[in-house]
C-alpha positions as CSV (number, residue, x, y, z in Angstrom):
1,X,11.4,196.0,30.0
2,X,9.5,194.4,27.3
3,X,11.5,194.6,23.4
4,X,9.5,196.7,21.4
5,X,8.5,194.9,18.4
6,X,9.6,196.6,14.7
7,X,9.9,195.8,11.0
8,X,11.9,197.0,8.1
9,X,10.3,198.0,4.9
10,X,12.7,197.2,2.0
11,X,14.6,194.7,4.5
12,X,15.9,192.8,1.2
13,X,18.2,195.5,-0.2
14,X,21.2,196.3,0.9
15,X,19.9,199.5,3.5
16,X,17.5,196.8,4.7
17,X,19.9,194.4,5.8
18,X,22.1,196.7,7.6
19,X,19.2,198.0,9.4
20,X,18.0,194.3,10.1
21,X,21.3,193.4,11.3
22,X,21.1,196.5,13.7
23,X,17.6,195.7,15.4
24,X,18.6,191.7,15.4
25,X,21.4,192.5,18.0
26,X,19.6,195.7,19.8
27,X,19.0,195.3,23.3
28,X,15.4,197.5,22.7
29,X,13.7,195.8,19.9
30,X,12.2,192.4,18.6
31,X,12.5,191.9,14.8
32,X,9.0,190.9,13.8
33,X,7.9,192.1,10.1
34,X,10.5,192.1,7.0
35,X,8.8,193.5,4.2
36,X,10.1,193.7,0.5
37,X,8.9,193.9,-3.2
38,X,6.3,191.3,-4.8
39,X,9.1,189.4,-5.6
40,X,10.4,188.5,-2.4
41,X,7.3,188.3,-0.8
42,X,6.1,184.5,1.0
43,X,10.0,183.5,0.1
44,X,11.7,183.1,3.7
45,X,14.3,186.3,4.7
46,X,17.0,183.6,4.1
47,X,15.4,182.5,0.7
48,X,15.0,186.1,-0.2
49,X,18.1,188.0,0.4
50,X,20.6,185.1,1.4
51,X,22.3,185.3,-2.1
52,X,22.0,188.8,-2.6
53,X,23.3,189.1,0.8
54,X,25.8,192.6,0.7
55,X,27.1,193.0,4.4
56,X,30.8,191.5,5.9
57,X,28.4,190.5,9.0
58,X,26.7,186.9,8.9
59,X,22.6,187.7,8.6
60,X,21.2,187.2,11.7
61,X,20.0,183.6,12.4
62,X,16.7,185.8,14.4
63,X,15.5,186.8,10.7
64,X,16.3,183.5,8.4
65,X,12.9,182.1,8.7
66,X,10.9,185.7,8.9
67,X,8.3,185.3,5.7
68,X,8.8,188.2,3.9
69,X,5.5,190.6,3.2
70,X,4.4,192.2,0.6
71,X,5.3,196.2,1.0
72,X,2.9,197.4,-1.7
73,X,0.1,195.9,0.7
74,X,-0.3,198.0,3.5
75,X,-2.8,195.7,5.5
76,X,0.1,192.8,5.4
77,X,2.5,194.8,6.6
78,X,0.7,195.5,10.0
């Protein structure tokens, strides 16, 4: 079976990386999309939240290079 591809909305804050952590290492799903605020938007997932990074788990070396979207733009998201 194919992995089902997926994004997280909000994947810089701290819900976000748990939730990126838990599609990184799920058997079903393909991290594709991270999106976040203006802020974080173009910067690399590593860029974005490696600093701010809240979890006792390493982030997953799958989402590092991800370019972050811009979640207040719909059409990037998709």
């Amino acid at each position: 079976m194919d992995k089902l591809k997926v994004g997280v909305i909000g994947g810089t804050g701290m819900v976000g990386q748990r939730f990126v952590t838990l599609i990184a290492n799920h058997p079903w799903f393909e991290l594709k999309v991270i999106a976040a605020s203006s802020r974080s938007a173009g910067k690399t997932y590593e860029e974005a939240a490696g600093k701010r990074w809240a979890l006792d788990v390493p982030m997953p070396e799958s989402a590092k290079n991800i370019v972050i979207k811009d979640a207040s733009d719909v059409k990037s998201v998709a």
